[in-house]
Structure formats: C-alpha cells, structure tokens
C-alpha positions in Angstrom: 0.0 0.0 0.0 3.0 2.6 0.9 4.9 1.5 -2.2 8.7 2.1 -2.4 10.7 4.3 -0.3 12.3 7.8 -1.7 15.2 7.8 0.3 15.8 11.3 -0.3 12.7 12.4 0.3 12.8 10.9 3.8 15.7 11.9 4.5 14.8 15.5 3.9 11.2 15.0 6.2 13.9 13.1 9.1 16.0 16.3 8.9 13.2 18.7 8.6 11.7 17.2 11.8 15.3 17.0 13.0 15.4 21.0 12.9 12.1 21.1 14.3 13.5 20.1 17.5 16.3 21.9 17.8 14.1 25.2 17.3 11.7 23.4 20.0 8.0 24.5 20.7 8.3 26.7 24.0 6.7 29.5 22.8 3.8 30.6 20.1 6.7 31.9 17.5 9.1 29.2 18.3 6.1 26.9 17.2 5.1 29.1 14.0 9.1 28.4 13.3 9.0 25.0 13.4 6.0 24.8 11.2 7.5 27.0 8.3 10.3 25.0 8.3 8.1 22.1 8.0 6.0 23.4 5.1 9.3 25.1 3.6 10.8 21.4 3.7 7.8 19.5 2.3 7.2 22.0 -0.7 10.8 21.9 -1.8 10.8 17.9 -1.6 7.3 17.7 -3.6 8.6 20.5 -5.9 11.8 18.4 -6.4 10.5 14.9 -6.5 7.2 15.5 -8.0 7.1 11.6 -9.2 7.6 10.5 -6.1 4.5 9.6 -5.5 3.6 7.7 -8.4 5.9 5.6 -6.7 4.8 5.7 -3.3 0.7 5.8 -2.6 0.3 6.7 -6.7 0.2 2.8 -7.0 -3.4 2.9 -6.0 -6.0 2.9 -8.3 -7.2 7.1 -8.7 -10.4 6.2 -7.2 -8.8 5.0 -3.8 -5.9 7.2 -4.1 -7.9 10.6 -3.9 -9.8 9.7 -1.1 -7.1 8.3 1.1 -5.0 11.5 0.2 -8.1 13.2 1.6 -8.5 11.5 4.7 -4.2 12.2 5.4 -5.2 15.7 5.0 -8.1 15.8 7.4 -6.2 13.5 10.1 -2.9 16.2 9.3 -5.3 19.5 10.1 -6.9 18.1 12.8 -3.4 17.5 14.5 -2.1 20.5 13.7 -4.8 22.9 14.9 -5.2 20.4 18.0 -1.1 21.1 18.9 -1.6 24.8 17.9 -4.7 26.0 19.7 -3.1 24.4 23.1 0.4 26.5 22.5 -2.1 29.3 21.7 -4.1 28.7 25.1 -1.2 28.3 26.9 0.3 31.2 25.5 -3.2 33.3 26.0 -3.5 32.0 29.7 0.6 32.6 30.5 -0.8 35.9 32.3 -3.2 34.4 34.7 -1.1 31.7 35.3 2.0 34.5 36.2 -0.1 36.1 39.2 -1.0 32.6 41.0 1.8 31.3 43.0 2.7 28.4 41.7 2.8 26.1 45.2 -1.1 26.7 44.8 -1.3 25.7 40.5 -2.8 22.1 40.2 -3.4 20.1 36.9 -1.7 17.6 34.9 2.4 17.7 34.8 3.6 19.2 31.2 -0.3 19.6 31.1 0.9 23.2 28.7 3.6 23.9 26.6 
C-alpha cells in the first residue's frame, strides 16, 4: 500500500523534523518556526520529486488514491490545529497563570507547553 521508499525524500522530512526540535516548541513563535520550516521542507521535496508519488501511494487505483490523500489531509489538520490552539491557550493564559503562586497551580504535569 506505501509502495517504495524515496530515500531522499525521507531523509529531507527526518531532517526537517530533526530542525524542528532543535528550534523546539516553547513559545507561540518558536512553534510558527517550526512549522515553516516544516512546510518550507515539504514543498521543496514535492517540488523536487514530484514523481515521487507515483511511486509511493500513486500505485493505487485514482479512485482509492484521492480519497485516502483526503483523509491524510483531514487526520494532518486536525493535528495540527489540535497542537496549535493548546500552544495558543497556553500562550493566552501565560498571564493568569503569572499572578497565581505556583505552590497553589494544580493540573496535569507538562499539562501546557
């Protein structure tokens, strides 16, 4: 189903993600960052390797192909705006959670960003 591997084009997502964290996620910019470089590093690999697909998930037939490209793009938004709006929430709330001493701040450990 995954067809053949594009070693360069993994490569490129393994360092993409490598810079990722290395710029980590602490703040709402920091995040934004990463991202870019994410999107920088995907569009210059699909740019570059445009047939790489064909030889990848472009073995399906079109009729399964366009809807399971589909669904990777619902299940990729959904994590993304998931991870985003609790770095913006957590940046949002920073404030509040400033002016409480934090002896007195209970909730889940690494609960924010």
């Amino acid at each position: 189903m995954l067809g053949t591997w594009q070693p360069v084009v993994v490569a490129g997502l393994a360092a993409a993600h490598l810079l990722g964290d290395i710029i980590q996620r602490a703040t709402l910019s920091r995040f934004a960052a990463q991202q870019a470089v994410h999107l920088v590093v995907v569009a210059g690999l699909a740019s570059t390797f445009p047939a790489a697909i064909n030889a990848g998930w472009g073995t399906l037939p079109t009729a399964d192909l366009n809807p399971y490209l589909a669904a990777l793009t619902l299940i990729s938004g959904l994590i993304v705006n998931l991870e985003m709006g609790g770095i913006v929430i957590g940046s949002a709330m920073q404030q509040f959670r400033d002016q409480i001493d934090h002896d007195l701040i209970v909730g889940l450990a690494r609960g924010s960003l």
